[in-house]
C-alpha positions as CSV (number, residue, x, y, z in Angstrom):
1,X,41.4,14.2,3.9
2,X,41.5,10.7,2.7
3,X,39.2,8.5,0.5
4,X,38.0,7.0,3.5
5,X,36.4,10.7,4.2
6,X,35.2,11.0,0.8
7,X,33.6,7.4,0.5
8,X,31.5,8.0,4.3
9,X,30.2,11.2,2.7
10,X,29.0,9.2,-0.3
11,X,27.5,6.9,2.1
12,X,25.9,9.3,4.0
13,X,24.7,10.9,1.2
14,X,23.4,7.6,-1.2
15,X,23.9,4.7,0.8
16,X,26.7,3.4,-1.5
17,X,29.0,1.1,-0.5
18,X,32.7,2.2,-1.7
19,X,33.7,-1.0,-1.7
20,X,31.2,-2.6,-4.1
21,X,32.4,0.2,-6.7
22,X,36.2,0.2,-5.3
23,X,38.2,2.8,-3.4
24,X,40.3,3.8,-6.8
25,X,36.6,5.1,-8.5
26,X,36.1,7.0,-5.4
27,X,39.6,8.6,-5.6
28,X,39.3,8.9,-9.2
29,X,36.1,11.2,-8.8
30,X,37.6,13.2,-6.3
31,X,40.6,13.9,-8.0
32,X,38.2,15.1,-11.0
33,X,35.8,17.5,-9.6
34,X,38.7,18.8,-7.6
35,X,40.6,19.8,-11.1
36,X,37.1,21.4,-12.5
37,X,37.1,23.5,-9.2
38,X,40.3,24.7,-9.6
39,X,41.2,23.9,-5.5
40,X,44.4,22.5,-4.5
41,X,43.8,19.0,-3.4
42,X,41.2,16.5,-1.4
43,X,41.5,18.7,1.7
44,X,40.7,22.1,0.0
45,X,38.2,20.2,-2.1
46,X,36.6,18.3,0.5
47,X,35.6,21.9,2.6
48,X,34.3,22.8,-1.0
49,X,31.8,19.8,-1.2
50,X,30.9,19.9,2.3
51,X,29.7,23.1,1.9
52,X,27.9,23.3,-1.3
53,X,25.1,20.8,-2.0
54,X,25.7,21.0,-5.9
55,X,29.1,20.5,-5.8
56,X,27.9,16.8,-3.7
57,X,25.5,16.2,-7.0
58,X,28.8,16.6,-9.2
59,X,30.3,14.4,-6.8
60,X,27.8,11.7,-7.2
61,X,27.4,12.2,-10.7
62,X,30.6,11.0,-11.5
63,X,30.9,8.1,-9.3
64,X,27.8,6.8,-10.8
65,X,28.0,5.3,-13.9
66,X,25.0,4.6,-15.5
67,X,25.0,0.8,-17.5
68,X,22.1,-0.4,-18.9
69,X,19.8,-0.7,-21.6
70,X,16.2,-1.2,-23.1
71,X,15.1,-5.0,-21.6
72,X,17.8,-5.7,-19.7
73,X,17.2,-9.3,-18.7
74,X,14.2,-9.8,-19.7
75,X,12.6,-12.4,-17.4
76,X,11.4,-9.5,-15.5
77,X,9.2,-7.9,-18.2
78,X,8.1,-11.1,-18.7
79,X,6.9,-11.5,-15.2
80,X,5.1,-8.0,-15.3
81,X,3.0,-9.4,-18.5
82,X,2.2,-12.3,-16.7
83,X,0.9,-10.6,-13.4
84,X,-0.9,-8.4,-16.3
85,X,-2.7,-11.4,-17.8
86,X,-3.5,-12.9,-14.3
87,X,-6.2,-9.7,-13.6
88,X,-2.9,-8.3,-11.9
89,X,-4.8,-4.9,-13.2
90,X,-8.7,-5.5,-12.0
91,X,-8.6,-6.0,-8.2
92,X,-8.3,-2.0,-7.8
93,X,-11.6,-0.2,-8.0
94,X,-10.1,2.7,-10.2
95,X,-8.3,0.0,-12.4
96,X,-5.0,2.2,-12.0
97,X,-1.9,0.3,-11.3
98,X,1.2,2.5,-10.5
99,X,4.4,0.8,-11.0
100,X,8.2,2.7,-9.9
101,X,11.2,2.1,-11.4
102,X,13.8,3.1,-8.5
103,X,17.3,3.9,-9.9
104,X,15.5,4.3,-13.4
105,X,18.8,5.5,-14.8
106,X,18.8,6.9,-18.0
107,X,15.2,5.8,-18.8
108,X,15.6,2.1,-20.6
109,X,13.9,0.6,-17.9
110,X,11.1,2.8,-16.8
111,X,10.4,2.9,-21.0
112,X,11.1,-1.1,-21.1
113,X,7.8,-1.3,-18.7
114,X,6.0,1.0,-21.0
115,X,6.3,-0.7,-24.4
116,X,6.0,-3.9,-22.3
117,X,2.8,-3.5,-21.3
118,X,1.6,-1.6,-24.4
119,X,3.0,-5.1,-25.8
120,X,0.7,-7.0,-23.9
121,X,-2.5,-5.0,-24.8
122,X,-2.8,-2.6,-21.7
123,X,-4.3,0.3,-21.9
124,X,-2.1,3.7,-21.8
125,X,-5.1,5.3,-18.4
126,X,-4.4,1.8,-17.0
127,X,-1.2,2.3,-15.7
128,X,1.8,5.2,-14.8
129,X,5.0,4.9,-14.4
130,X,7.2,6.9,-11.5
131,X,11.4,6.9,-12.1
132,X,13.7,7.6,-9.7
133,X,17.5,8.1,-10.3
134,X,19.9,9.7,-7.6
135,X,21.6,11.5,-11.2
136,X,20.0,14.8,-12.7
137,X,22.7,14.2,-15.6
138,X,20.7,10.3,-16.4
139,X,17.3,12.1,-15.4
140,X,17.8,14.6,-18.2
141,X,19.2,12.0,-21.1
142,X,15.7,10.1,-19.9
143,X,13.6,13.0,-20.6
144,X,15.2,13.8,-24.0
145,X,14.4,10.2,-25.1
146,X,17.3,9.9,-27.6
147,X,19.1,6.6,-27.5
148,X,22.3,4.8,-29.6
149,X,23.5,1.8,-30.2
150,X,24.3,1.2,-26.9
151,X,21.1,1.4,-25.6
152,X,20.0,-1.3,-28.1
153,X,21.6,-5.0,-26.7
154,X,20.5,-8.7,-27.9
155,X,19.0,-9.8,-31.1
156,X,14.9,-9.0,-29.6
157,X,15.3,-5.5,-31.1
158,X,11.7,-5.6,-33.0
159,X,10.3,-2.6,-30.5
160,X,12.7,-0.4,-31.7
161,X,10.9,-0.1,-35.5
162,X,7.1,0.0,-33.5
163,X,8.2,2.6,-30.8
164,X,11.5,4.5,-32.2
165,X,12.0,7.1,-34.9
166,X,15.4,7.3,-36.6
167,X,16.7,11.1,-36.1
168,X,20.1,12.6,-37.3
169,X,20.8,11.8,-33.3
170,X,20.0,8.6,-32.5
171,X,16.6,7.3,-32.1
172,X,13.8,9.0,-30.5
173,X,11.2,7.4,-28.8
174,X,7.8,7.8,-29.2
175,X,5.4,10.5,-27.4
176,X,3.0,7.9,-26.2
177,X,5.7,6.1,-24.1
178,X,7.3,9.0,-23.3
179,X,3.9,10.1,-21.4
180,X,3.8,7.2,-19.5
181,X,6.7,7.9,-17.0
182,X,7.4,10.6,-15.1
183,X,10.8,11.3,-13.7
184,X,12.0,12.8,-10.5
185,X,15.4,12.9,-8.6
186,X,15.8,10.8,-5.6
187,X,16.9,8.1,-4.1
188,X,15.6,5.0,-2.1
189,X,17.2,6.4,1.4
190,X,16.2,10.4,1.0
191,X,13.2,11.3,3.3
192,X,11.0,12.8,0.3
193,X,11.1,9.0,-1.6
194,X,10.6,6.8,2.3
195,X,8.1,8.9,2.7
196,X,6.3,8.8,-0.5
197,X,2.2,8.6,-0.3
198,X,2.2,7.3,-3.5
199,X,2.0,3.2,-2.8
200,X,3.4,1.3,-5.4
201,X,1.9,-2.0,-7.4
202,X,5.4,-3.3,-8.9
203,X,8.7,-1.9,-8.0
204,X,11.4,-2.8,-10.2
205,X,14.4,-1.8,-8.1
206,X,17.1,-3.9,-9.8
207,X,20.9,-3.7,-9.5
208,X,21.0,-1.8,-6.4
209,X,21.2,-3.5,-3.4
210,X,23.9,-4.8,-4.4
211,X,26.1,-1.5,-4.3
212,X,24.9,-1.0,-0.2
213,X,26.5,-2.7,2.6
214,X,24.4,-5.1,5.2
215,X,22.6,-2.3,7.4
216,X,22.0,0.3,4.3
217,X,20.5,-2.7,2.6
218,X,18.3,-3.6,5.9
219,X,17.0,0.2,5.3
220,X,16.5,0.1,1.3
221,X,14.6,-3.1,1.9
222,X,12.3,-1.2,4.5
223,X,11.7,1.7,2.5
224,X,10.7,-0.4,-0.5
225,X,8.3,-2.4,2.0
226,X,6.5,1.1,3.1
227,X,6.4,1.9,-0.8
228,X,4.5,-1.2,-1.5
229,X,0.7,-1.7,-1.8
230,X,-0.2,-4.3,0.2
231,X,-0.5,-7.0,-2.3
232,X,2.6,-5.5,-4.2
233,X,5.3,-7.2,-5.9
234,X,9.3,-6.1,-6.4
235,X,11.9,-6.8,-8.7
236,X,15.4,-7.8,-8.1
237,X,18.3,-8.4,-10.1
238,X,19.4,-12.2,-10.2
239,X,22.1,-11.4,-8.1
240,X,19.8,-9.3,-5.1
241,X,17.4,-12.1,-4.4
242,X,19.1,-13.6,-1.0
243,X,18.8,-9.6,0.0
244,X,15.2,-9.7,0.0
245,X,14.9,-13.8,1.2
246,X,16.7,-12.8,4.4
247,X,14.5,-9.9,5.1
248,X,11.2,-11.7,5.1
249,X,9.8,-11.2,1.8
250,X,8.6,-14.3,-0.3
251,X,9.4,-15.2,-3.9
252,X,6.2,-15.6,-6.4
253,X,6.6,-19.0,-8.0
254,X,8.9,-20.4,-9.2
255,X,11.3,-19.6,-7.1
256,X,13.7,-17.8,-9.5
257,X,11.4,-15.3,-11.2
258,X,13.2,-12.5,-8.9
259,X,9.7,-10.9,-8.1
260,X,8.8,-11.2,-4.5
261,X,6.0,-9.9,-2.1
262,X,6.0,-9.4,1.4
263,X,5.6,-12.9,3.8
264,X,2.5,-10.6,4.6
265,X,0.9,-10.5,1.4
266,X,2.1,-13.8,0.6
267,X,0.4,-15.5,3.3
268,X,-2.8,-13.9,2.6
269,X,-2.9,-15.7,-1.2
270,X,-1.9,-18.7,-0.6
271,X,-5.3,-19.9,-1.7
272,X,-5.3,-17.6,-4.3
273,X,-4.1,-18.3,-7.8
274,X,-0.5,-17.3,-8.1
275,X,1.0,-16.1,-11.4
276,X,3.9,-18.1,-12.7
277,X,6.2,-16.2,-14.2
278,X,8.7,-17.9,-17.2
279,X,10.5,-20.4,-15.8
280,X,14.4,-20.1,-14.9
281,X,16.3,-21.8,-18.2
282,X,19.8,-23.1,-18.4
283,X,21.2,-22.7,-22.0
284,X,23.1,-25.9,-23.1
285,X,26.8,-25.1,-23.2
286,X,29.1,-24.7,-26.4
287,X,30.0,-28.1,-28.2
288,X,33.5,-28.7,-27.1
289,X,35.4,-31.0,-25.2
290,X,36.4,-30.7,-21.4
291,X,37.4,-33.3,-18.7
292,X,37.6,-32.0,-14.6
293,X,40.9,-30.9,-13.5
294,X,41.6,-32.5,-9.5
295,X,44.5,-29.7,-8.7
296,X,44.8,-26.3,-8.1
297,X,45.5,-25.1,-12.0
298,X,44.1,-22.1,-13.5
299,X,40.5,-22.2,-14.3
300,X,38.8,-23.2,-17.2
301,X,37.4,-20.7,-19.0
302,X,33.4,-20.7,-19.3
303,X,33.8,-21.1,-23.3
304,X,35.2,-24.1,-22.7
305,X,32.9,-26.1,-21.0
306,X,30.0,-28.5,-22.7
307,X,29.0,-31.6,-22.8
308,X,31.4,-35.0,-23.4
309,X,30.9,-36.0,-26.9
310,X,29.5,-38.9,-25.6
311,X,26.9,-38.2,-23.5
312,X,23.4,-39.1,-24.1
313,X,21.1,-36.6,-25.4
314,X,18.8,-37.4,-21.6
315,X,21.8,-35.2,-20.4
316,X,20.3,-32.3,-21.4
317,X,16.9,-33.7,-20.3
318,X,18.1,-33.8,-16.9
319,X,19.3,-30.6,-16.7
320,X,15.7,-29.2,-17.4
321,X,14.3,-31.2,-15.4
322,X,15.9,-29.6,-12.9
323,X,15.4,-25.9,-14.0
324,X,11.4,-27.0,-14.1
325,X,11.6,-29.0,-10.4
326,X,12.9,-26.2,-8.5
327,X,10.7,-24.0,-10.3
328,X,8.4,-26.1,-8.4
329,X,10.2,-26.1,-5.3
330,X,11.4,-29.4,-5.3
331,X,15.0,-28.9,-4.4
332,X,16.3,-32.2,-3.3
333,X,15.5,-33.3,-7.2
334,X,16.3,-30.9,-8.8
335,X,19.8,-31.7,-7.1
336,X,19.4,-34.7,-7.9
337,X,19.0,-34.1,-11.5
338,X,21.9,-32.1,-11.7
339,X,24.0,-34.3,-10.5
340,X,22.8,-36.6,-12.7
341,X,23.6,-34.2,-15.3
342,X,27.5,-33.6,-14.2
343,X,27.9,-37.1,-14.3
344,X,27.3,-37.4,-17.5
345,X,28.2,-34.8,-19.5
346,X,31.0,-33.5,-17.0
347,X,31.8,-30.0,-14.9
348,X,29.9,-27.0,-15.8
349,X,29.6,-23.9,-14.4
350,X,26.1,-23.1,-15.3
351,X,24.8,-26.1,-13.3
352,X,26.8,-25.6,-10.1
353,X,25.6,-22.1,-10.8
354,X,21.9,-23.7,-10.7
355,X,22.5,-25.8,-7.7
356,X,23.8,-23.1,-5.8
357,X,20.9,-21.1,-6.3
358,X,18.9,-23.8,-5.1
359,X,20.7,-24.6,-2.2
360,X,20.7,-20.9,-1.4
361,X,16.5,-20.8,-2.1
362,X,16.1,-24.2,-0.1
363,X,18.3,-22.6,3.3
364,X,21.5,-24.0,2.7
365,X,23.8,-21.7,2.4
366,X,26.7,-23.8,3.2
367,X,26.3,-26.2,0.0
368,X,25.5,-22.8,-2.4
369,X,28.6,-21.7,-1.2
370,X,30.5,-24.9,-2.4
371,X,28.5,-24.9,-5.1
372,X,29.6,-21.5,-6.3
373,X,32.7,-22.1,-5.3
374,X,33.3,-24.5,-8.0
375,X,30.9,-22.6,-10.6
376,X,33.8,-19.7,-10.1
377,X,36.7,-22.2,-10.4
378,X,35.2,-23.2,-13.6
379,X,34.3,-20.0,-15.2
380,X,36.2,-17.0,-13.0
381,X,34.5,-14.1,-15.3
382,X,30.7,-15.1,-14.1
383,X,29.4,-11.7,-12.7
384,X,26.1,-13.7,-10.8
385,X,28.1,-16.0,-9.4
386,X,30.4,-13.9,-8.0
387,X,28.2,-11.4,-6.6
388,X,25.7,-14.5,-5.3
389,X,28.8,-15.6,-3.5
390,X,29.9,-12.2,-2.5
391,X,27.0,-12.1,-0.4
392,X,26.8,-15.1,1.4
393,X,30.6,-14.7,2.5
394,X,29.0,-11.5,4.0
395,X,25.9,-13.0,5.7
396,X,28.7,-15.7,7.2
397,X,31.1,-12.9,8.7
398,X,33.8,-13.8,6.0
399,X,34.3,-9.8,5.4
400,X,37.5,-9.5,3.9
401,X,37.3,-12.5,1.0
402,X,33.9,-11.1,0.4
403,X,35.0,-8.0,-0.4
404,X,38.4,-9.6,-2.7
405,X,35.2,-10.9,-4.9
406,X,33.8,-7.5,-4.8
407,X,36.4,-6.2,-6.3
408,X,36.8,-8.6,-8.8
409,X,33.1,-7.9,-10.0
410,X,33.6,-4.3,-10.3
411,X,36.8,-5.0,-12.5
412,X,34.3,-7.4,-15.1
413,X,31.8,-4.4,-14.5
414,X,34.2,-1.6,-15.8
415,X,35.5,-4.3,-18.7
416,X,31.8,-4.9,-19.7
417,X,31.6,-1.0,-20.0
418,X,34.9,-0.5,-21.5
419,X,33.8,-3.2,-24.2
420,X,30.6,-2.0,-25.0
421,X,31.7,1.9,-25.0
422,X,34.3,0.7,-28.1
423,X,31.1,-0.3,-30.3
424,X,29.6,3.6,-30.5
């Protein structure tokens, strides 16, 4: 049998892609569970796994590779404290909001959404908290509660002293979160999750998509609409939100909050007050030196890139301006303000990161793609602008460069790993 085999049984099984995680992974995991059963190779392992159902979970389990930790881009929790604030809570007659975190990993996000809203002064019978995770292996590290250092990213790191107890182990979190979420195996495509009763208020399904080809994403994106109330809101990665823009759902203001209802639910608020969640922000970059380069030499690494010692301090001006005006959905200026921005503090990779985002959110998927075409050439280890780009290539037909990027994400996903597994 080939990988081939072995990556249509994964897809038939999970819905992943084995090209967003690379054919070598696949092979890899094969290779493994065939030494732990003792068979002779992928054709006497893969009558093994076809007929055994755990031996497919051991599978699975080691493709997937859990990576994440507690507030993992935290824009989204900020969101889910604003919708809070807004009455997000008091339109239901019970005053129950249910809220699923779907893959919830090894628990940091499902317990992120906890101690956020416990942050914000909700109520512990006010809300629950349903995670879903296609590994038994991350399912049981999420019921033990007991994380490291890896679990613990970024210099916000004051909820680990009001919510974490320091144990011989690691750190143990505290009974009153832990009660809050309950955790089940599953995944998005199985029958027992599409056809959950259970309708959902907020879905935070983040870093998913994004491992599914076109159709299996058409199918994930329909499941999570079934699991939605009808005024309910999901949560996408950064890199996920043209996924749910071209199947009809709607982005809450502003544009780049990555929460998004249906056009359904949209339409039926539009004379409602809508939350605004935080407002997409473009950090300034380093103080160093860099002028444009007109041929076809290696790229300049992201590090490099700031402003010309010269420029104006309205430089930076400019470039929130146009962070706030496409917020606001005015594209064409926010454009505008970029460009003023380029021109006079020189090529950055951030804003033709921004621009193509806005072309993308304005329709214009030809310009994003320039756009993050030269945001690559500048800076060739951005992960969002590669997988941004990855999937406009696909929309367009371009198949086989798309997948080239793909590949080249999954290598600075694995080096991401690699580096943070050296600091246990």
């Amino acid at each position: 049998m080939t990988v081939a085999d072995f990556a249509n049984l994964l897809k038939a099984s999970i819905g992943l892609d084995a090209s967003s995680i690379g054919g070598s992974a696949v092979q890899r995991a094969v290779l493994e569970r065939a030494a732990a059963c003792g068979v002779g190779g992928p054709d006497a392992y893969w009558q093994r796994v076809c007929a055994s159902p755990v031996e497919l979970q051991e599978l699975i389990e080691a493709v997937v590779v859990p990576e994440t930790w507690f507030f993992r881009d935290r824009k989204a929790f900020s969101s889910l404290v604003r919708l809070a604030q807004d009455g997000f809570w008091a339109t239901r007659t019970d005053g129950v909001r249910r809220i699923l975190s779907l893959p919830s990993s090894t628990g940091e996000e499902p317990y992120s959404i906890a101690m956020t809203l416990f942050d914000a002064g909700v109520p512990a019978g006010r809300f629950g908290i349903d995670a879903v995770d296609v590994s038994a292996n991350a399912i049981a590290v999420a019921r033990a509660a007991v994380y490291g250092r890896n679990s613990f990213r970024g210099r916000e790191l004051g909820f680990q002293a009001r919510y974490f107890d320091e144990t011989a182990t690691g750190h143990q979190l505290a009974d009153r979160v832990r009660r809050q979420v309950q955790f089940r195996q599953g995944n998005l495509l199985a029958r027992d999750v599409a056809a959950e009763r259970t309708r959902y208020d907020a879905i935070f399904c983040r870093n998913l998509l994004i491992y599914f080809d076109r159709p299996t994403q058409e199918r994930a994106v329909r499941a999570l609409e079934r699991l939605l109330t009808p005024d309910g809101v999901v949560l996408v990665a950064p890199c996920e939100t043209s996924v749910l823009l071209n199947h009809g759902f709607v982005p809450l203001p502003p544009p780049f909050a990555f929460a998004f209802r249906t056009a359904a639910a949209a339409a039926g608020q539009r004379k409602a007050k809508i939350v605004r969640p935080r407002p997409f922000r473009v950090s300034p970059p380093p103080a160093s030196v860099v002028t444009a380069r007109s041929t076809a030499t290696p790229a300049i690494p992201a590090a490099t890139l700031a402003p010309k010692a010269d420029a104006p301090a309205e430089a930076s001006v400019h470039l929130q301006e146009a962070a706030e005006l496409a917020n606001r959905g005015r594209f064409e200026e926010a454009i505008e303000r970029c460009q003023q921005y380029l021109a006079r503090s020189g090529p950055s990779a951030e804003v033709f990161h921004l621009m193509g985002l806005i072309r993308d959110a304005s329709g214009n998927p030809v310009e994003a793609v320039i756009c993050y075409r030269k945001a690559l050439y500048l800076d060739p280890h951005h992960e969002e602008v590669l997988v941004h780009l990855t999937l406009l290539l696909e929309k367009a037909g371009k198949r086989s460069e798309a997948q080239v990027l793909r590949k080249r994400a999954h290598r600075l996903q694995q080096e991401s790993r690699l580096k943070h597994a050296s600091t246990l």
